[in-house]
Backbone atoms as SQL, in Angstrom:
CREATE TABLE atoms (id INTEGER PRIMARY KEY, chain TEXT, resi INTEGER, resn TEXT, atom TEXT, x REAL, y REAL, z REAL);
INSERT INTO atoms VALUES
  (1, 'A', 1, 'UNK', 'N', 28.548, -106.787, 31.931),
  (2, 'A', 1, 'UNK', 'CA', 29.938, -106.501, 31.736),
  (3, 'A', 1, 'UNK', 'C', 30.218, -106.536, 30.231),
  (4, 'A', 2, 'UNK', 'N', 31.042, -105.621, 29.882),
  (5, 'A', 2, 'UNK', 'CA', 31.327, -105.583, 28.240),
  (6, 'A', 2, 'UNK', 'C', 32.949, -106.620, 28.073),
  (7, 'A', 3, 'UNK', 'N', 33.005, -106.725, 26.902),
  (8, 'A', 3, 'UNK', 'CA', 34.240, -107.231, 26.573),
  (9, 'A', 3, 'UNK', 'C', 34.654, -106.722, 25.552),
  (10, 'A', 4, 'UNK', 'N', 35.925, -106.369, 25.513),
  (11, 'A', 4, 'UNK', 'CA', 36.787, -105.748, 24.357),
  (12, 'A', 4, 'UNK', 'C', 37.656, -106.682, 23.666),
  (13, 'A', 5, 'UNK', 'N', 37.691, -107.047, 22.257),
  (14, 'A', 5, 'UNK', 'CA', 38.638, -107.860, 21.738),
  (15, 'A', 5, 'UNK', 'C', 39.654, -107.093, 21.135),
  (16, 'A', 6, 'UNK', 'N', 40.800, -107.348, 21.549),
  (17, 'A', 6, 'UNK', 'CA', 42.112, -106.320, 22.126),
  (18, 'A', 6, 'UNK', 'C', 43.071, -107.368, 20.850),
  (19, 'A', 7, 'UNK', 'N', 42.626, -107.783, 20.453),
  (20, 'A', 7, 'UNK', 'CA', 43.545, -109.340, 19.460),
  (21, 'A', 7, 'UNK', 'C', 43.239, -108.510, 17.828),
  (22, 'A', 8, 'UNK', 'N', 43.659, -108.062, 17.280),
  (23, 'A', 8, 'UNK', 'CA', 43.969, -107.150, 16.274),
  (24, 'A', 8, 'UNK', 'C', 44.994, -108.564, 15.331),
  (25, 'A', 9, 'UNK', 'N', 44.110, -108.747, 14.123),
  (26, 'A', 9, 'UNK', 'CA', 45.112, -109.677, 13.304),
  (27, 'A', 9, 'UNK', 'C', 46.124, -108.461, 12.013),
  (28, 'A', 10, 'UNK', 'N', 47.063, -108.021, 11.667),
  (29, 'A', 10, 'UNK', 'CA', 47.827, -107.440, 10.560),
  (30, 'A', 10, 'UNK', 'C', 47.772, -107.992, 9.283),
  (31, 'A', 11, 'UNK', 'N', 46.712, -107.117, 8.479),
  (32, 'A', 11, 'UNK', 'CA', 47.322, -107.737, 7.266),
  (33, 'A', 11, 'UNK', 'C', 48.183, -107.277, 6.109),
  (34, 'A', 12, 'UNK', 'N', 49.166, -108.535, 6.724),
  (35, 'A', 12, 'UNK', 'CA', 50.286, -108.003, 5.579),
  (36, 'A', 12, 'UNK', 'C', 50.217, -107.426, 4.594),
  (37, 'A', 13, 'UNK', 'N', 48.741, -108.074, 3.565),
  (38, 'A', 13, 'UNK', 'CA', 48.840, -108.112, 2.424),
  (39, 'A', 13, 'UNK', 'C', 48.632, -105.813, 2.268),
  (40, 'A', 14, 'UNK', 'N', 48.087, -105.949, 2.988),
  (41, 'A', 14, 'UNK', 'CA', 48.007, -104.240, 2.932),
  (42, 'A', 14, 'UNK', 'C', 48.644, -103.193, 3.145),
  (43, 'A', 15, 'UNK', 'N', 49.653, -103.661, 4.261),
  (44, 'A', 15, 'UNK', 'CA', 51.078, -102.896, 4.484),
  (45, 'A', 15, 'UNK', 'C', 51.671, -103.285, 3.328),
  (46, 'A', 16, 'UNK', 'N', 51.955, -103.783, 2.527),
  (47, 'A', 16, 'UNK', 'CA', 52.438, -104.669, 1.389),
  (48, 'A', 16, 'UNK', 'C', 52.012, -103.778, 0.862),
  (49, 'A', 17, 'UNK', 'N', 51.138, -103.351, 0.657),
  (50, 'A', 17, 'UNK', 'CA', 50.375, -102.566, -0.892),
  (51, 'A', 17, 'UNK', 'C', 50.914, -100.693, -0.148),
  (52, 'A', 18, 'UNK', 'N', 50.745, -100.547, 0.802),
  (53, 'A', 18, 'UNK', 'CA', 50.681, -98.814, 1.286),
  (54, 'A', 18, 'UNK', 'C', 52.206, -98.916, 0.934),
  (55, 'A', 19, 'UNK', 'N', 53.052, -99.638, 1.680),
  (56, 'A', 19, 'UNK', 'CA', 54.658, -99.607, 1.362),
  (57, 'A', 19, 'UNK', 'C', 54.865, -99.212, 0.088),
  (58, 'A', 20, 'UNK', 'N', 54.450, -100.564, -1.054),
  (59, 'A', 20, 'UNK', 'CA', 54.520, -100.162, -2.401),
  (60, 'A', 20, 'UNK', 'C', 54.391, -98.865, -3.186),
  (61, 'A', 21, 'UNK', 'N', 52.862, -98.225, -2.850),
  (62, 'A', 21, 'UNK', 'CA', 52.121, -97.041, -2.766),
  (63, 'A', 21, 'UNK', 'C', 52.962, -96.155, -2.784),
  (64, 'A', 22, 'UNK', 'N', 54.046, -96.037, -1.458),
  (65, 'A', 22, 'UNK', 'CA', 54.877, -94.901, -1.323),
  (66, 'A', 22, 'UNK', 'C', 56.253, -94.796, -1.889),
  (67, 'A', 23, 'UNK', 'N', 56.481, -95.867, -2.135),
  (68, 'A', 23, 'UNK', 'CA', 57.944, -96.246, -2.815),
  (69, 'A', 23, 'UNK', 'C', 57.674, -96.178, -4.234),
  (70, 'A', 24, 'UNK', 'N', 56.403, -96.285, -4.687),
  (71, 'A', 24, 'UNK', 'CA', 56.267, -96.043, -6.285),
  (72, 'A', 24, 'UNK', 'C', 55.940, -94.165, -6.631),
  (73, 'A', 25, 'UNK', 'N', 55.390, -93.466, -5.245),
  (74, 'A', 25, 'UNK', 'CA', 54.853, -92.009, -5.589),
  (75, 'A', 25, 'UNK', 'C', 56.960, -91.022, -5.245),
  (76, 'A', 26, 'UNK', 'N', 57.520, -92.411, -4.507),
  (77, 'A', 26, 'UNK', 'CA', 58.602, -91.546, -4.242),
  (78, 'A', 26, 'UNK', 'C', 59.288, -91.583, -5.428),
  (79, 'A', 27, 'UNK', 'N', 59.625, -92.950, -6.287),
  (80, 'A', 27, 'UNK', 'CA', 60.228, -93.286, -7.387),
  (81, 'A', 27, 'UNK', 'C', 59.806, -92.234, -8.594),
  (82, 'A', 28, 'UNK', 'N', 58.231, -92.177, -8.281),
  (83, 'A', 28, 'UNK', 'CA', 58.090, -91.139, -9.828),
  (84, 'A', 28, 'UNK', 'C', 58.459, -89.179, -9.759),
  (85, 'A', 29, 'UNK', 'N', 58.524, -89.484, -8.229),
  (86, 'A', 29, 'UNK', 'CA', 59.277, -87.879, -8.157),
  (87, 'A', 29, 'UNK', 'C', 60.716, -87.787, -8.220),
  (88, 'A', 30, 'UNK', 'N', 61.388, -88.997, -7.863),
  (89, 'A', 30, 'UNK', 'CA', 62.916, -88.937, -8.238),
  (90, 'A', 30, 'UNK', 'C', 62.759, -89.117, -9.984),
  (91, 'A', 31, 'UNK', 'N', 62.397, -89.746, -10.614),
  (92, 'A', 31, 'UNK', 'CA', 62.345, -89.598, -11.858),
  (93, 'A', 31, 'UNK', 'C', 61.548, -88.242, -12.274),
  (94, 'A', 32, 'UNK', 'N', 61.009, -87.783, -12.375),
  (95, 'A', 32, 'UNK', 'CA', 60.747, -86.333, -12.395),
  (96, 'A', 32, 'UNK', 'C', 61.252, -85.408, -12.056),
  (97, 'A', 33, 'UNK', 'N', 62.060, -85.583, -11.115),
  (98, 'A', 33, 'UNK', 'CA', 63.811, -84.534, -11.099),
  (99, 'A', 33, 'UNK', 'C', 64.565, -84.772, -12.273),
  (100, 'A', 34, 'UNK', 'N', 64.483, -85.897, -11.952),
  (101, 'A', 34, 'UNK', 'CA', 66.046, -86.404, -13.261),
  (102, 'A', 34, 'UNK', 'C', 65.500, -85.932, -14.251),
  (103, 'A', 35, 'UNK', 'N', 64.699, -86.101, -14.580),
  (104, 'A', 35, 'UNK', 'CA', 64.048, -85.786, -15.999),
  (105, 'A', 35, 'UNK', 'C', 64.118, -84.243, -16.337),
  (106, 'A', 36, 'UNK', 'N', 63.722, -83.416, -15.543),
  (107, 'A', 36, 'UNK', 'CA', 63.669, -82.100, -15.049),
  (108, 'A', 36, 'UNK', 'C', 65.605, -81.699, -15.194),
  (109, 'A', 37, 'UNK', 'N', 66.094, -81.989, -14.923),
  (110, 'A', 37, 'UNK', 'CA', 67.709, -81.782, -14.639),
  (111, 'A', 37, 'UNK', 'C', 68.114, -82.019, -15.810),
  (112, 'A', 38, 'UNK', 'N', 68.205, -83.317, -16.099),
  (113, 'A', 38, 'UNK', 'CA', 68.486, -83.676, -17.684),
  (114, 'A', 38, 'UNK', 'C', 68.087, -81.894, -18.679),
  (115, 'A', 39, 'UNK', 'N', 66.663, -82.230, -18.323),
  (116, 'A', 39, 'UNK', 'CA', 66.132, -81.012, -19.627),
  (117, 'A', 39, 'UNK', 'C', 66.394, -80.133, -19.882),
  (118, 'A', 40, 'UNK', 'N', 66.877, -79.316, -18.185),
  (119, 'A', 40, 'UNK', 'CA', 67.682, -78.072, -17.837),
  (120, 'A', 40, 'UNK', 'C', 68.924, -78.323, -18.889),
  (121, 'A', 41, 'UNK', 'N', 69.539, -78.970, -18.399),
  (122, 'A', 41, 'UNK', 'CA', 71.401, -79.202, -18.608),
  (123, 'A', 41, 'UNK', 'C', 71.098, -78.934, -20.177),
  (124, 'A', 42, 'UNK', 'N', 70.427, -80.162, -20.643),
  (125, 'A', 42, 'UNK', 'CA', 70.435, -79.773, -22.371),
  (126, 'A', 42, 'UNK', 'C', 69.954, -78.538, -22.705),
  (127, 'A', 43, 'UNK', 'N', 69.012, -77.792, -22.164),
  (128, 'A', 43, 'UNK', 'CA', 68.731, -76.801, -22.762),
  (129, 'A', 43, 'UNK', 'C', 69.225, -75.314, -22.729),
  (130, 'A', 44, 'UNK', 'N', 70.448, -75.591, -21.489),
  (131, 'A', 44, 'UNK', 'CA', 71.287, -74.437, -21.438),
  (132, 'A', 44, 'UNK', 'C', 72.508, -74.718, -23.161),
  (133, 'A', 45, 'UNK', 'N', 73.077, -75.421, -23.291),
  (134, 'A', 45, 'UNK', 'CA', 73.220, -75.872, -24.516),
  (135, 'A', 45, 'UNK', 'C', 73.434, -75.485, -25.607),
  (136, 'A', 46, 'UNK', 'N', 74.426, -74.427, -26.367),
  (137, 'A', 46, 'UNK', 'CA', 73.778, -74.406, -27.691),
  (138, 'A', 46, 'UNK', 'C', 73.853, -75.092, -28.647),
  (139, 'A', 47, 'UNK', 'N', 72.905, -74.383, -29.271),
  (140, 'A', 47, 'UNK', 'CA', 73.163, -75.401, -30.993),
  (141, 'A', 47, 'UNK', 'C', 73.963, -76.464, -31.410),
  (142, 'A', 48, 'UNK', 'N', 75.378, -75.426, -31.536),
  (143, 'A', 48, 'UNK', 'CA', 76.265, -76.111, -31.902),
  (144, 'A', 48, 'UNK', 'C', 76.747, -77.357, -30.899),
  (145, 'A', 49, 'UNK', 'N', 77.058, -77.198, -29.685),
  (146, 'A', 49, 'UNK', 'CA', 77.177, -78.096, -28.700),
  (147, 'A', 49, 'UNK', 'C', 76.423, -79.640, -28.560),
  (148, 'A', 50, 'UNK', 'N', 74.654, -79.545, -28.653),
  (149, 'A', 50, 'UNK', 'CA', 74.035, -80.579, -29.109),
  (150, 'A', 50, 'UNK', 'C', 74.185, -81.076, -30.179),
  (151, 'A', 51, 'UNK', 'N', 74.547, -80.391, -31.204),
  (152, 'A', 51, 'UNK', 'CA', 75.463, -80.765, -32.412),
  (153, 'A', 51, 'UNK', 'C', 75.967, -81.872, -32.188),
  (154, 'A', 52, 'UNK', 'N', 77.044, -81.517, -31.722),
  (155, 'A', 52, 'UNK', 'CA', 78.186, -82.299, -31.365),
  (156, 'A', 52, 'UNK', 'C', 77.712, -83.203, -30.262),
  (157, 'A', 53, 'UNK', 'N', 76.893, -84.015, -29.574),
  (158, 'A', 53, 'UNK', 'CA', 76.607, -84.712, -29.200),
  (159, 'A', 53, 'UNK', 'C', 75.097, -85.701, -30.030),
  (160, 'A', 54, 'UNK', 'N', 75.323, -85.612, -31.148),
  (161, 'A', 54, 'UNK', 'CA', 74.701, -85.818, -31.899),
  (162, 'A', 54, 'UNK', 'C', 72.949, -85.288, -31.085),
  (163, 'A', 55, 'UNK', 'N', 72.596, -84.527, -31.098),
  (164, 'A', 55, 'UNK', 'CA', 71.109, -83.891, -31.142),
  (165, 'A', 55, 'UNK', 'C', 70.390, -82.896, -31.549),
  (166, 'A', 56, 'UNK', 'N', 69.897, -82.449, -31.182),
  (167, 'A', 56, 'UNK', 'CA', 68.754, -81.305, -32.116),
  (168, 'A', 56, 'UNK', 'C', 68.040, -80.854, -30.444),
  (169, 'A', 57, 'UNK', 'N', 67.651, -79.671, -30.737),
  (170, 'A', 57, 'UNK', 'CA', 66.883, -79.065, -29.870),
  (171, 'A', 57, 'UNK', 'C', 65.496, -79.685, -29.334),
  (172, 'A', 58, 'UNK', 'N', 65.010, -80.583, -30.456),
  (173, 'A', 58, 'UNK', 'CA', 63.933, -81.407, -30.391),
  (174, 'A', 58, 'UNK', 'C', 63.823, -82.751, -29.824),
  (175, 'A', 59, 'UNK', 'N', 64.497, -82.908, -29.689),
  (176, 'A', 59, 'UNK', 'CA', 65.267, -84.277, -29.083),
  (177, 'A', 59, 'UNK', 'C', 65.298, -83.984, -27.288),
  (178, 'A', 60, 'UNK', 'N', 65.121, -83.199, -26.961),
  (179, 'A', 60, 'UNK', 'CA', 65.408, -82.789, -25.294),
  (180, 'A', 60, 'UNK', 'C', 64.745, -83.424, -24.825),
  (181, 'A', 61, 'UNK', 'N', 63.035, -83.142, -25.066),
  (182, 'A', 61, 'UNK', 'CA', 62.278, -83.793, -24.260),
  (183, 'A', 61, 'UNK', 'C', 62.050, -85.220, -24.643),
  (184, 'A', 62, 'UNK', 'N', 62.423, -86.278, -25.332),
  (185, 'A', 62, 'UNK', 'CA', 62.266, -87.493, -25.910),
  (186, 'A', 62, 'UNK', 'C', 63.846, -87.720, -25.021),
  (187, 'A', 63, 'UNK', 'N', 64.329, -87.197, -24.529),
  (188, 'A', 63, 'UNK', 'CA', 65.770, -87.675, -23.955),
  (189, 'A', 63, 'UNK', 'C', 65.503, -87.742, -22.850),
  (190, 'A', 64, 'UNK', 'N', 65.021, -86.565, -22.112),
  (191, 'A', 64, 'UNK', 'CA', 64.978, -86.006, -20.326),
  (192, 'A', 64, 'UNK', 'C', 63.821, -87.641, -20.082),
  (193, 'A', 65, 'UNK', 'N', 62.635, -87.579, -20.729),
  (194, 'A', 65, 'UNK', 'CA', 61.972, -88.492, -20.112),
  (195, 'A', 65, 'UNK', 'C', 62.184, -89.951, -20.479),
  (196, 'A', 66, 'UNK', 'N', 63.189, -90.547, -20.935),
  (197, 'A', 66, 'UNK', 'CA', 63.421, -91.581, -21.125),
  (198, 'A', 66, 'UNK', 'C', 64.199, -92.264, -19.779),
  (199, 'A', 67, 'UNK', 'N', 63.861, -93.383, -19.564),
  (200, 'A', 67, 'UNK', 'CA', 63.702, -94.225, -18.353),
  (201, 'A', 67, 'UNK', 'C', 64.558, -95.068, -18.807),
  (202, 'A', 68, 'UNK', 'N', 65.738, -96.293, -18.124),
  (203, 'A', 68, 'UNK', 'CA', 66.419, -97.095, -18.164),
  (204, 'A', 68, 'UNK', 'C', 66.087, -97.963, -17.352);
């Protein structure tokens, strides 16, 4: 006769880590919109306009990817 051990222990510590896993690959694609949106918005923009918000055309991408 065979026996099957049907008693399966969970380890947390690994759902712990896959959870993380996905909440950090979701976090860096919401920040990669924003960043993306930001860059758009400024770069419709002209000149003079970033001007007046104190910037430069060069400044876009040192802005879009900056994180808070």
């Amino acid at each position: 006769m065979a026996a099957f051990d049907t008693n399966r222990t969970v380890n947390v510590m690994s759902a712990g880590r896959v959870t993380r896993a996905v909440a950090d690959a979701f976090g860096s694609v919401i920040a990669w919109n924003d960043a993306r949106v930001t860059r758009n918005a400024l770069n419709k923009l002209s000149a003079r306009e970033l001007e007046d918000i104190g910037l430069v055309r060069g400044d876009i991408d040192n802005i879009a990817n900056r994180r808070f």
